[in-house]
Backbone as ProteinMPNN parsed JSONL, in Angstrom:
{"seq_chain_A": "XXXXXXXXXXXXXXXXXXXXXXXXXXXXXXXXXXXXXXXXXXXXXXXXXXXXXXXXXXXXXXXXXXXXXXXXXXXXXXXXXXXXXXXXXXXXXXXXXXXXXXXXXXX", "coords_chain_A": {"N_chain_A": [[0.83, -1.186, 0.0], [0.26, 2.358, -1.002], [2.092, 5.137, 1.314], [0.483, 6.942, 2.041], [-2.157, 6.093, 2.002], [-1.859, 4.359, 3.975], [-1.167, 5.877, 5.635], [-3.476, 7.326, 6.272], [-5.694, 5.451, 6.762], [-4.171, 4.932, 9.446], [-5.117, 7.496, 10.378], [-7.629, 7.573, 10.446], [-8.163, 5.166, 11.854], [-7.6, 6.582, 14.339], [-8.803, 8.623, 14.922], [-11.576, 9.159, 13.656], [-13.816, 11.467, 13.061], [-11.782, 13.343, 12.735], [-10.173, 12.911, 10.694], [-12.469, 12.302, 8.68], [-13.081, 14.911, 8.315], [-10.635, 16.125, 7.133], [-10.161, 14.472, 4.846], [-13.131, 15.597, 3.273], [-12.371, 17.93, 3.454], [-9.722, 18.498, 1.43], [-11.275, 17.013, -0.717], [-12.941, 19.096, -1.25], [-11.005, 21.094, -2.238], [-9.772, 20.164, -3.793], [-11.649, 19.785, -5.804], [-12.186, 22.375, -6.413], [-10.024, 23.535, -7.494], [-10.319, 21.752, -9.774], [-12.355, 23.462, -10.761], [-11.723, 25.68, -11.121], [-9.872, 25.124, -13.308], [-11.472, 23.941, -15.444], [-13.071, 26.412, -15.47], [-11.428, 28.306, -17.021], [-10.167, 26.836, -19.173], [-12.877, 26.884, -20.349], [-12.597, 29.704, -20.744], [-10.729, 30.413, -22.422], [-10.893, 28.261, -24.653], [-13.638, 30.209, -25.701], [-12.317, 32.717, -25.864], [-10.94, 31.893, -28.286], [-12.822, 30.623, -30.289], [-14.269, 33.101, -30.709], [-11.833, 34.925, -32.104], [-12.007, 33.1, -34.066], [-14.545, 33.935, -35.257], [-14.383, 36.02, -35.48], [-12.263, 36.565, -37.754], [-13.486, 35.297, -40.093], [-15.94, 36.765, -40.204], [-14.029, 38.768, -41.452], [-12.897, 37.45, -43.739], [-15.601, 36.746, -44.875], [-16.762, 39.42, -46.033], [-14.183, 40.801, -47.49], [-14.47, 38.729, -49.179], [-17.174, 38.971, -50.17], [-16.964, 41.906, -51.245], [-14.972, 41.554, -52.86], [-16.688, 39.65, -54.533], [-19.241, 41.555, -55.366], [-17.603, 43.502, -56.899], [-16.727, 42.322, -59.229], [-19.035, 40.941, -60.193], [-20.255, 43.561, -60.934], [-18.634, 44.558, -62.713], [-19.146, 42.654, -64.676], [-21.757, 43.213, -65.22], [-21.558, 45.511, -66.549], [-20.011, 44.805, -68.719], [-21.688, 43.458, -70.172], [-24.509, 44.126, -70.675], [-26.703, 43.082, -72.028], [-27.802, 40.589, -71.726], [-27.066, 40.427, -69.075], [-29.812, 41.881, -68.423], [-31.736, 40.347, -69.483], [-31.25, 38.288, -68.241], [-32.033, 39.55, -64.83], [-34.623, 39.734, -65.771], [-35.633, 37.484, -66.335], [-35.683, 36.288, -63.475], [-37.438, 37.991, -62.397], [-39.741, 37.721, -63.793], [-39.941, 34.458, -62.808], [-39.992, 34.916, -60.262], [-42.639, 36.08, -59.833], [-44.385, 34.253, -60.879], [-44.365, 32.462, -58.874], [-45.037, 33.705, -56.525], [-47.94, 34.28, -57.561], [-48.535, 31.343, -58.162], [-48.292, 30.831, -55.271], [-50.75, 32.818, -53.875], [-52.653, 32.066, -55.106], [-53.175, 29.638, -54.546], [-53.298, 29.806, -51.859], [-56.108, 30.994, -51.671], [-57.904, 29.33, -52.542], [-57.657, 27.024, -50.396]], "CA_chain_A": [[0.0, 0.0, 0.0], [0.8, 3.54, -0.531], [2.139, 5.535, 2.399], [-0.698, 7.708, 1.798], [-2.904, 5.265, 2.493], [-1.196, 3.789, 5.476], [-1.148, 7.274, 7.049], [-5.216, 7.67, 6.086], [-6.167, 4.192, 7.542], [-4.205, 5.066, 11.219], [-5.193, 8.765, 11.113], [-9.352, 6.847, 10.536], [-8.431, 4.401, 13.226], [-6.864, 7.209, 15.559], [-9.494, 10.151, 14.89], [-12.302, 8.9, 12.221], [-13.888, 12.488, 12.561], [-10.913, 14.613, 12.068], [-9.808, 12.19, 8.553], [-13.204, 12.803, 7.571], [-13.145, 16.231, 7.898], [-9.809, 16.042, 6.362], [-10.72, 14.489, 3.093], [-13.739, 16.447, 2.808], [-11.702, 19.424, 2.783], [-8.661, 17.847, 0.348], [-11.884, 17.188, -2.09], [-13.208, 20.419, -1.59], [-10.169, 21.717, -2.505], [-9.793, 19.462, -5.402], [-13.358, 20.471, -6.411], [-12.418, 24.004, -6.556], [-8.621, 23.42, -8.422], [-10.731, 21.747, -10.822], [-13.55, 24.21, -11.081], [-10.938, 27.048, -11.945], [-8.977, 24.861, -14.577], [-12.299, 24.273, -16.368], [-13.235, 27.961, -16.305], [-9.803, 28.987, -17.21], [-10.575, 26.303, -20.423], [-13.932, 27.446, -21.771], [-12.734, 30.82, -21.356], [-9.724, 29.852, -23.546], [-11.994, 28.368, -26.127], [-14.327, 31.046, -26.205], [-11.803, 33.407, -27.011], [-10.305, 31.353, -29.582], [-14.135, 31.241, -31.245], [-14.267, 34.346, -30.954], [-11.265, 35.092, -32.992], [-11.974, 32.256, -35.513], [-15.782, 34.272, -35.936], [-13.819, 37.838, -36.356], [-11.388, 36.062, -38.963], [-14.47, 34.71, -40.923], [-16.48, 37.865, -40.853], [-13.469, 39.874, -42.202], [-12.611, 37.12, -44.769], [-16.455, 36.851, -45.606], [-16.489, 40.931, -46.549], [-13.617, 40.771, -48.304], [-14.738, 37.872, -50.682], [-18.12, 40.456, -50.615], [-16.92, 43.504, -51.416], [-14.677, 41.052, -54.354], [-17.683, 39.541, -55.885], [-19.892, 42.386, -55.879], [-17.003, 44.063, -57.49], [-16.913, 41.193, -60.09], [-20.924, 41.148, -60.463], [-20.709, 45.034, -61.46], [-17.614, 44.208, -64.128], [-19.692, 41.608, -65.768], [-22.676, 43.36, -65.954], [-20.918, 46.422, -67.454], [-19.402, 44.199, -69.881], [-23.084, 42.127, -70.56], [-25.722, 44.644, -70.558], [-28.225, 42.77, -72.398], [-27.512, 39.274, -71.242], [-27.471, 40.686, -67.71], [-31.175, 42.608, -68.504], [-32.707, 38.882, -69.853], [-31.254, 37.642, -66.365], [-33.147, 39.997, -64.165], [-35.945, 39.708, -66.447], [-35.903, 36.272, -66.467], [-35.834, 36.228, -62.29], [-38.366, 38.599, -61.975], [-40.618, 36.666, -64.127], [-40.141, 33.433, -62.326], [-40.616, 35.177, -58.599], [-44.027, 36.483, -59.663], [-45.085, 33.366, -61.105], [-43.907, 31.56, -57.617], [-46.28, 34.638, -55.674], [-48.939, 34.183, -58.759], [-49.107, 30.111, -57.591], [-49.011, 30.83, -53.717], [-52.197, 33.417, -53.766], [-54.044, 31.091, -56.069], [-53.539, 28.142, -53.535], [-54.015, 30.154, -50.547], [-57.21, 31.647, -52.367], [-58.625, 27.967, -52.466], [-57.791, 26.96, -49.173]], "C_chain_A": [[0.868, 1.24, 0.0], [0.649, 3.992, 0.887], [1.009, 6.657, 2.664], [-1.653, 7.016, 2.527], [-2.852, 4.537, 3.477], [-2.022, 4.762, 6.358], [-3.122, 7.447, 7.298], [-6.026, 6.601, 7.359], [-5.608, 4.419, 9.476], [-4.731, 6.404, 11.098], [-7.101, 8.331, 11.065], [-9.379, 5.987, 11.806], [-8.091, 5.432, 14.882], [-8.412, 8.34, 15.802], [-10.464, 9.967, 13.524], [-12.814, 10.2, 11.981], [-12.913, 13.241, 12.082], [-10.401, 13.889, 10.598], [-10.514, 12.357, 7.844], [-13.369, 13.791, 7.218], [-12.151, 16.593, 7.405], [-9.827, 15.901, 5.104], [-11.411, 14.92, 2.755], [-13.448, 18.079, 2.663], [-10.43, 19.235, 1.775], [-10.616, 17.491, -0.422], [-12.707, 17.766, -2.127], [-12.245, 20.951, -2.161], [-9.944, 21.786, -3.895], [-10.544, 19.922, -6.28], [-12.551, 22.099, -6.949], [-11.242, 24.343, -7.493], [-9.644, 23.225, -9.582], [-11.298, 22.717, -11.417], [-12.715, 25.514, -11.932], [-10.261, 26.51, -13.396], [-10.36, 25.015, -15.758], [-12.787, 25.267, -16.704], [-12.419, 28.675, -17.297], [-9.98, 28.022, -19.191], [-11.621, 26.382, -21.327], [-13.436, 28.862, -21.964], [-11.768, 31.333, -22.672], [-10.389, 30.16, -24.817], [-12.823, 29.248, -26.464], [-13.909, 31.951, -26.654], [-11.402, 33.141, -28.331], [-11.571, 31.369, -30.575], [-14.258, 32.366, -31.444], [-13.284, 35.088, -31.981], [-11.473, 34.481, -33.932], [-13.386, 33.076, -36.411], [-15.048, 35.377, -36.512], [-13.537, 37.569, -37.594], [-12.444, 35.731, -39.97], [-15.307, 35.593, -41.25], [-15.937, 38.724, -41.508], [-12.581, 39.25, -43.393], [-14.278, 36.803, -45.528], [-16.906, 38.023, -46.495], [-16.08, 41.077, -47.016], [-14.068, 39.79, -49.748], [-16.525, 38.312, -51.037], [-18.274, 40.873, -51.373], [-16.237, 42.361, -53.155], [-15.622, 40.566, -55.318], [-18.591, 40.732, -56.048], [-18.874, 43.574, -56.848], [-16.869, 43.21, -59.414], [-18.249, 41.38, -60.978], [-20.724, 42.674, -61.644], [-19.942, 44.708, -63.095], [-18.334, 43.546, -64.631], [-20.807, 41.747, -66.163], [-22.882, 44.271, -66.539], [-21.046, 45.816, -68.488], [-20.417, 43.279, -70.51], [-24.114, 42.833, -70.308], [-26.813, 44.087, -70.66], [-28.676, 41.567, -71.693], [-27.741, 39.195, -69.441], [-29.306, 41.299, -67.247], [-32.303, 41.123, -68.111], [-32.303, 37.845, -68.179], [-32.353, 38.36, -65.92], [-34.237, 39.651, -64.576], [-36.666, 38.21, -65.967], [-36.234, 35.347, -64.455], [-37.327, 36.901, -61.728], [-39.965, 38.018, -62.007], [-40.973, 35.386, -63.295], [-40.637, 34.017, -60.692], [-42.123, 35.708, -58.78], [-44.94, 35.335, -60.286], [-45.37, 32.221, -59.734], [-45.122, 32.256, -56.624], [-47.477, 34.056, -56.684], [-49.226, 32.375, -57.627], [-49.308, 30.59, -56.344], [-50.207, 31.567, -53.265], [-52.919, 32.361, -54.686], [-53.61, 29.474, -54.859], [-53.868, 28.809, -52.613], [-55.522, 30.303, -50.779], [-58.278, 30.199, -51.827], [-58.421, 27.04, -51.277], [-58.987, 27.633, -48.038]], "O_chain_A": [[1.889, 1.359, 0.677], [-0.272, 3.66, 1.633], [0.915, 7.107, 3.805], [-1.943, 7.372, 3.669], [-3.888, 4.018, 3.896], [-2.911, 4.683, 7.206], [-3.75, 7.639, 8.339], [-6.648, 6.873, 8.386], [-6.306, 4.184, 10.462], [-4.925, 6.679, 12.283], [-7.788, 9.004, 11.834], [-10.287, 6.0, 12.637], [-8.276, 5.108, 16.055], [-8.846, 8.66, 16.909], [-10.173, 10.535, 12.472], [-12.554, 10.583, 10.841], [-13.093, 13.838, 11.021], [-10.328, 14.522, 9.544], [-10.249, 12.563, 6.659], [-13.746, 14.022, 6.069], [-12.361, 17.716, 6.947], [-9.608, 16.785, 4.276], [-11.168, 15.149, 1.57], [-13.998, 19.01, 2.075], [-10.235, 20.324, 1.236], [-11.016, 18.655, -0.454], [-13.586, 17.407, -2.91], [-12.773, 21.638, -3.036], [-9.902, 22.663, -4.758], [-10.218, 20.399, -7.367], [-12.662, 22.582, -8.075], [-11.355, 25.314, -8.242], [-9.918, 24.171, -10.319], [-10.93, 23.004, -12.556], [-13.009, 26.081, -12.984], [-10.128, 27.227, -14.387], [-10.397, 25.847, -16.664], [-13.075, 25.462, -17.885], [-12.772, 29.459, -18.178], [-9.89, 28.678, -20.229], [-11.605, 26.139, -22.534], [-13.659, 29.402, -23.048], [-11.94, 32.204, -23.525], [-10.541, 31.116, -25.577], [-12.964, 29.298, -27.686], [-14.456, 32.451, -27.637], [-11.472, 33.904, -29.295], [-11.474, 32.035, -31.606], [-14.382, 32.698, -32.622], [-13.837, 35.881, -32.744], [-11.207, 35.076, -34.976], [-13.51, 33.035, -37.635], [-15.033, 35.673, -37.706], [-14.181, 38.036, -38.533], [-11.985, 36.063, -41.064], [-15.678, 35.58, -42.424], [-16.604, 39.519, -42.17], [-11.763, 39.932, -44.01], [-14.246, 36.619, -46.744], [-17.389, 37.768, -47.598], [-16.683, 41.728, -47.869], [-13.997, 40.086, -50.941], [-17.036, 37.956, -52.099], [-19.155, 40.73, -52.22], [-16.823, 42.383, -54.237], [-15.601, 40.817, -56.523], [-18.716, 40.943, -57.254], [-19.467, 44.462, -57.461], [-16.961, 43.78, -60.501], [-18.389, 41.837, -62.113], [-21.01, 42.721, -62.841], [-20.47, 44.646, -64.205], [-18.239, 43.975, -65.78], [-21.291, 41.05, -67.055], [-23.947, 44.413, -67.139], [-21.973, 46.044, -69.265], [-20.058, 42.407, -71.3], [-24.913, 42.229, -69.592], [-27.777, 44.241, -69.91], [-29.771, 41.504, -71.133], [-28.304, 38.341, -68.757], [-29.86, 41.182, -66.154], [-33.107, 40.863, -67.216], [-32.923, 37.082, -67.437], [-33.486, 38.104, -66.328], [-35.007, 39.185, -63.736], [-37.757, 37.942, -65.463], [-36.775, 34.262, -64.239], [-38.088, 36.427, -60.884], [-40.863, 37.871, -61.177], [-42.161, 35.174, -63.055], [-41.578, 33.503, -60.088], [-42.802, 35.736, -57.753], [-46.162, 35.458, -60.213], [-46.289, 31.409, -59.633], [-45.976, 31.571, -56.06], [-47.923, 33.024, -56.182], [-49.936, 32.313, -56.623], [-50.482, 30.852, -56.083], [-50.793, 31.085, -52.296], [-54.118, 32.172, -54.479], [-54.196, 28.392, -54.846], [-55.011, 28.514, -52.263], [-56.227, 29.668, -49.995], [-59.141, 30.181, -50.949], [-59.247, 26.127, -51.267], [-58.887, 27.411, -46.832]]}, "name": "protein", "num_of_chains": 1, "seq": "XXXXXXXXXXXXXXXXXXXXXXXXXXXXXXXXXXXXXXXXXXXXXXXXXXXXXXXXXXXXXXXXXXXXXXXXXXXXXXXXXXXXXXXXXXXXXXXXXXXXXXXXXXX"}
């Protein structure tokens, strides 16, 4: 046996209250070591999310600001082709409203 455990077993046979109030303060103690490491570890990780969200909102903006920069160049350079798009969107979203009032209607 550990000497640990030696010493535990006579200081239980010598004084069973004072060992118990011994180990219940050694794993209070414990309790409370732990309790800080795990705070000390989400608050870790939460900064680290926190930087990984910044990094992601200021590489989502950038690849943004690049396609809407893109978008504009190509519909400079494609007037008409870009027109028969819209057109061709606009058309289909009012046919999509057009069906959902005619089913609600009949409901």
């Amino acid at each position: 046996m550990s000497k640990t455990v030696i010493k535990l077993a006579e200081e239980v046979a010598h004084d069973p209250a004072h060992a118990l109030a011994d180990t219940l303060q050694q794993l209070k103690q414990t309790s409370e070591e732990a309790g800080d490491r795990a705070e000390q570890a989400i608050e870790k990780a939460a900064r680290a999310i926190a930087r990984a969200a910044n990094r992601l909102g200021k590489d989502a903006r950038r690849k943004g600001a690049k396609l809407a920069k893109k978008t504009k160049r190509d519909i400079e350079a494609h007037p008409v082709a870009s027109t028969a798009i819209v057109a061709a969107a606009v058309a289909l979203a009012t046919l999509l409203v057009a069906r959902q009032f005619a089913k609600s209607s009949r409901d």
